[in-house]
C-alpha positions as CSV (number, residue, x, y, z in Angstrom):
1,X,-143.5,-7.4,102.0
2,X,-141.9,-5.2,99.5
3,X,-140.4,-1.8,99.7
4,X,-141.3,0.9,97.2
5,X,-138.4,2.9,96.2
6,X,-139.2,6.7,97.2
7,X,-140.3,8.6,94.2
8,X,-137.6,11.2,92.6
9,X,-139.6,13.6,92.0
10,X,-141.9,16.2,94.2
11,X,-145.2,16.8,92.7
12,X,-147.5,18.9,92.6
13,X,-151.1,20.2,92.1
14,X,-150.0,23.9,93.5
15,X,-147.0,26.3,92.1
16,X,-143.9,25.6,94.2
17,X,-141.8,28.3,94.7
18,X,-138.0,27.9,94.3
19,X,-135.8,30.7,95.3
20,X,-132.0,31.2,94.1
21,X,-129.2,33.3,95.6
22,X,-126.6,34.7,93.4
23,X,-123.3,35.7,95.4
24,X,-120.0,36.1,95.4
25,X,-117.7,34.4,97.3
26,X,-115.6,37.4,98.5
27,X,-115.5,38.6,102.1
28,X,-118.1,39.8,102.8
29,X,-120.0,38.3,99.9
30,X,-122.7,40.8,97.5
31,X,-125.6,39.5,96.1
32,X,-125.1,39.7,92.3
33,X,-127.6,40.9,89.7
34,X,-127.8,37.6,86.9
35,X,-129.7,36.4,84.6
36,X,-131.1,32.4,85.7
37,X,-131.5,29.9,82.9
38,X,-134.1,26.9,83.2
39,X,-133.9,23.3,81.2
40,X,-134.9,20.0,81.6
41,X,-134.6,16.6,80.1
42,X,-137.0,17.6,77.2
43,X,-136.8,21.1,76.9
44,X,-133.4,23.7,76.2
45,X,-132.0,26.1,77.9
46,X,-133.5,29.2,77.7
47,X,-133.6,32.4,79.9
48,X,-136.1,32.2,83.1
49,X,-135.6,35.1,84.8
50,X,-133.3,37.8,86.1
51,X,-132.6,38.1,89.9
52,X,-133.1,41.7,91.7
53,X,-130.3,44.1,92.5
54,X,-129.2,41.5,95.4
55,X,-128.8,38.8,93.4
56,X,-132.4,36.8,94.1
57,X,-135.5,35.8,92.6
58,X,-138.2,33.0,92.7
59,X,-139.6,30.8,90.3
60,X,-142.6,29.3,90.3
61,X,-143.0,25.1,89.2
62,X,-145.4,22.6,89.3
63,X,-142.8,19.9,89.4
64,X,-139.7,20.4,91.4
65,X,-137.1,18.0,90.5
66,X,-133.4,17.0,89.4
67,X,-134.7,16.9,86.0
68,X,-135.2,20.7,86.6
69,X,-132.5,22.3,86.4
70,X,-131.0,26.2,86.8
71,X,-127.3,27.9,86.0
72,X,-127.0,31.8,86.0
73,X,-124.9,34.2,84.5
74,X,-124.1,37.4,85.9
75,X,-124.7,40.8,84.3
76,X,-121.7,42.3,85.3
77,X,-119.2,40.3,83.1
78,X,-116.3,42.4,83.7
79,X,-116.5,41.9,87.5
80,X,-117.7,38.4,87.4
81,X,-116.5,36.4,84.4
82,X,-119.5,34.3,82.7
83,X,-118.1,30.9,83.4
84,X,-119.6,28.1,82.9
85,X,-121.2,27.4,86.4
86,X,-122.7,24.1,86.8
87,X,-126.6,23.4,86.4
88,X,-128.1,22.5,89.9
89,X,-131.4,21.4,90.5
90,X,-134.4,22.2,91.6
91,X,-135.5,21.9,95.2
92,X,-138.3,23.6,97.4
93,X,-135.9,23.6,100.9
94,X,-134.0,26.6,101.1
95,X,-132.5,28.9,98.2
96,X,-130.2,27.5,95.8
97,X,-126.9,29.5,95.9
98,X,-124.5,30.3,92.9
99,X,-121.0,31.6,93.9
100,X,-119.5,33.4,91.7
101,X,-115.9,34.3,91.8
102,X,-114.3,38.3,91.4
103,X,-112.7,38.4,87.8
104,X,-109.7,40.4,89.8
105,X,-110.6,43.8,88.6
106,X,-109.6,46.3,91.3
107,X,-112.0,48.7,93.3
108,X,-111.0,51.5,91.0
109,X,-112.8,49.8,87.7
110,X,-115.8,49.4,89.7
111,X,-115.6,52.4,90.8
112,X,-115.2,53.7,87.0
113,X,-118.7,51.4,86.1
114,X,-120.5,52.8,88.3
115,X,-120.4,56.0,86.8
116,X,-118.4,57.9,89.3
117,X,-114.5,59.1,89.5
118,X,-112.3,57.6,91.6
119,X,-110.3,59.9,93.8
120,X,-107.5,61.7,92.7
121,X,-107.7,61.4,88.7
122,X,-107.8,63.9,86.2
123,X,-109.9,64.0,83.0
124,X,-108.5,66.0,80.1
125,X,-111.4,68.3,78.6
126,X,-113.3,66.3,75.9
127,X,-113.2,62.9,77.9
128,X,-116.1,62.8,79.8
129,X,-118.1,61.9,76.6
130,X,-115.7,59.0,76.0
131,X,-116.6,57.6,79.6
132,X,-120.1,57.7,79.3
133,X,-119.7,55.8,75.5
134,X,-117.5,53.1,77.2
135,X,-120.0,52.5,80.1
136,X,-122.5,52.0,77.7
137,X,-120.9,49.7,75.8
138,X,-120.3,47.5,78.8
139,X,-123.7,47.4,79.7
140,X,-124.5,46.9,75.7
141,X,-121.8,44.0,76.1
142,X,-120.1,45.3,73.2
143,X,-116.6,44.1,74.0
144,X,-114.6,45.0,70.9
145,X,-116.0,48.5,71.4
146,X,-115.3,48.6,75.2
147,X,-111.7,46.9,74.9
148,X,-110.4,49.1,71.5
149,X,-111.8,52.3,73.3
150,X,-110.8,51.6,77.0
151,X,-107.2,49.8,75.8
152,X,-107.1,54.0,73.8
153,X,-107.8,55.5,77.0
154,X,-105.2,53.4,78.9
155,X,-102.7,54.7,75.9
156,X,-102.9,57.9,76.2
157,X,-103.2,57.9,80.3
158,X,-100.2,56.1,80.1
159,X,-98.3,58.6,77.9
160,X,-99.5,61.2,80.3
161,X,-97.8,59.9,82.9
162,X,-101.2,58.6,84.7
163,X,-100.5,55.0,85.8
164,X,-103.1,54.7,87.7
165,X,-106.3,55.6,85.4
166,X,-104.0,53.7,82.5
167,X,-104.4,50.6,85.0
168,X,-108.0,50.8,85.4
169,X,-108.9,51.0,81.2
170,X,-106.1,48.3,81.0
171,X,-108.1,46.3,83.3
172,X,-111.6,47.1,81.6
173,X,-109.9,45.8,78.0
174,X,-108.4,42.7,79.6
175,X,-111.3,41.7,81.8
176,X,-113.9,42.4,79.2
177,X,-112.4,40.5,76.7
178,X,-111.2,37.2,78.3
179,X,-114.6,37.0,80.3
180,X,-116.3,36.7,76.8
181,X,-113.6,34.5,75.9
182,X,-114.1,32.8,79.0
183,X,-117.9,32.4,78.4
184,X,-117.2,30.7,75.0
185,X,-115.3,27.7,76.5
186,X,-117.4,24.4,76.1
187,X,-119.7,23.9,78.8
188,X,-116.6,21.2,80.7
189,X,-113.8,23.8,80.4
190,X,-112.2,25.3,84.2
191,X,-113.2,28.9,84.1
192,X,-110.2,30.4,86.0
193,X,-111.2,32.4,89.3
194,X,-108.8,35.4,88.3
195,X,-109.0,36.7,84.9
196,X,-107.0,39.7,85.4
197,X,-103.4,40.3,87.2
198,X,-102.1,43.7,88.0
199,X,-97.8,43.8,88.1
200,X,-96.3,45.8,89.8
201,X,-93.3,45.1,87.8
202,X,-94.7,46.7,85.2
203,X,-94.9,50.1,86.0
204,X,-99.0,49.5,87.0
205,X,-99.7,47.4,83.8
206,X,-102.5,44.5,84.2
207,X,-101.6,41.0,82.7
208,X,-103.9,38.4,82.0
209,X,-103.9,35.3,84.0
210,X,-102.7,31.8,82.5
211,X,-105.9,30.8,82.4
212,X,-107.4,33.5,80.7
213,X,-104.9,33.4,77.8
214,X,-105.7,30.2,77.1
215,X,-109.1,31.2,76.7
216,X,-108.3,34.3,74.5
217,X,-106.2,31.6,72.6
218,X,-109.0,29.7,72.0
219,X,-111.3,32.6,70.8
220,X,-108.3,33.4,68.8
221,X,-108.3,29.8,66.8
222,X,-112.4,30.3,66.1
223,X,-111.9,33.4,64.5
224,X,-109.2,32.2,62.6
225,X,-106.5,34.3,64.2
226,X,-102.9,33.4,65.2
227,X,-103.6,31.9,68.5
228,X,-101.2,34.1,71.0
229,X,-103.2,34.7,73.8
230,X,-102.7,38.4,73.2
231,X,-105.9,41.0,73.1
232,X,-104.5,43.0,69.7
233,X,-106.5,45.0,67.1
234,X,-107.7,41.6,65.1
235,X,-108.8,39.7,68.3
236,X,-110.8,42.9,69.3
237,X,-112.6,43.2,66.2
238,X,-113.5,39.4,66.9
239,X,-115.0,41.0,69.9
240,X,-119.4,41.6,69.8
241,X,-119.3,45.3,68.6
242,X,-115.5,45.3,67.5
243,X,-115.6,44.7,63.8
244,X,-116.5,48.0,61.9
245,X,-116.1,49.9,65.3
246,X,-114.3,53.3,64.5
247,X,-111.9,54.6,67.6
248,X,-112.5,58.1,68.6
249,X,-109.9,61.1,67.8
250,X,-108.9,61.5,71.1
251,X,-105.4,62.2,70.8
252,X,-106.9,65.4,69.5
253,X,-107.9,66.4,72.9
254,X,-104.9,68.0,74.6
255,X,-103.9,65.9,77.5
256,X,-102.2,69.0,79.2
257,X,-105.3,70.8,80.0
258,X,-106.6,68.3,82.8
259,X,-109.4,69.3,85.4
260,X,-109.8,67.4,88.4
261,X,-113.3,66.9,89.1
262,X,-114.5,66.7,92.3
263,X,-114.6,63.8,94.9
């Protein structure tokens, strides 16, 4: 008598439902809000779905199989760099998790994104605007607009003596920036957990980690730019949204007259 190998793949004459989990893999872990992508053996990638505000969603298939296969991307690249997470495949027992690591971005930034003021800054008279233009670039994923306008911000905090707002724009130019870098790696590159490194040696600046210059280097070389590993002028107009982008007056606005909003 002879064995049949089993069979590979799980048909079906009903839908099969396939739910995914996008996390992170802090303490405690947040769902994350993603986009999933779908291929298979004969079809490309292409964009299935988005998840809810926790990070989940189901998809519906009449064949659930390796050859089906899902990676995500999270919305929120400055918090949760677009690496290039593996595909996994589909299967109808239990959700298929994604953990995705924290770019390194401090609470303050999200704070910043999510359209509020962190405690104790001040906002010169004329800035609010300026906020509200960088928060929509980020959720436009302009980056050349968000890191020229945010790395301006950070520049003239700084000069004002405000390390800790310059810290969190520094951050939001730095993170922005190598996490698109980041997400033009080829698909076997190691996307680094940590994109972003605050120093305390430098007065509250943020560096970039290894990593992450490495793959502002290589973004660098595609546009044909000395390949440093530095975020200057030329690399952000490289940036989506950075070439043409004209930087705001805002060393117009006088820095002296500050109002504290309130917490």
């Amino acid at each position: 008598m002879t064995t049949s190998a089993m069979p590979t793949e799980v048909l079906s004459a009903e839908a099969v439902a396939v739910s995914i989990s996008v996390t992170s893999n802090g303490t405690p872990p947040v769902g994350i809000p993603s986009h999933i992508y779908r291929k298979t053996s004969t079809t490309a990638e292409e964009l299935a779905t988005d998840t809810d505000g926790e990070g989940k969603a189901t998809l519906s298939e009449t064949t659930c199989s390796a050859d089906v296969q899902y990676r995500v991307e999270a919305l929120a690249l400055i918090r949760y760099p677009r690496g290039r997470i593996k595909w996994e495949s589909c299967r109808a027992t239990g959700p298929i998790v994604f953990l995705l690591s924290s770019s390194g971005v401090s609470s303050r930034t999200s704070i910043f994104l999510d359209g509020k003021i962190p405690n104790g800054w001040v906002v010169p008279q004329g800035y609010e605007p300026l906020f509200l233009d960088l928060r929509k670039s980020v959720d436009d994923e302009q980056w050349g607009t968000v890191a020229k306008l945010s790395s301006q911000l950070a520049a003239q905090y700084r000069s004002g003596g405000r390390k800790e707002e310059a810290s969190t724009f520094a951050e939001i130019a730095l993170a922005g920036t190598a996490g698109y870098a980041a997400s033009r790696l080829p698909d076997e590159s190691h996307i680094p957990d940590v994109l972003v490194q605050p120093d305390a040696g430098l007065n509250g600046q943020v560096l970039l980690s290894p990593e992450a210059k490495k793959a502002v280097a290589n973004l660098q070389t595609s546009c044909g730019l000395a390949t440093d590993g530095v975020v200057g002028w030329k690399t952000m107009g490289c940036l989506p949204g950075g070439d043409g982008y004209t930087l705001p007056n805002i060393a117009t606005v006088p820095f002296e007259r500050l109002t504290r909003p309130n917490s």
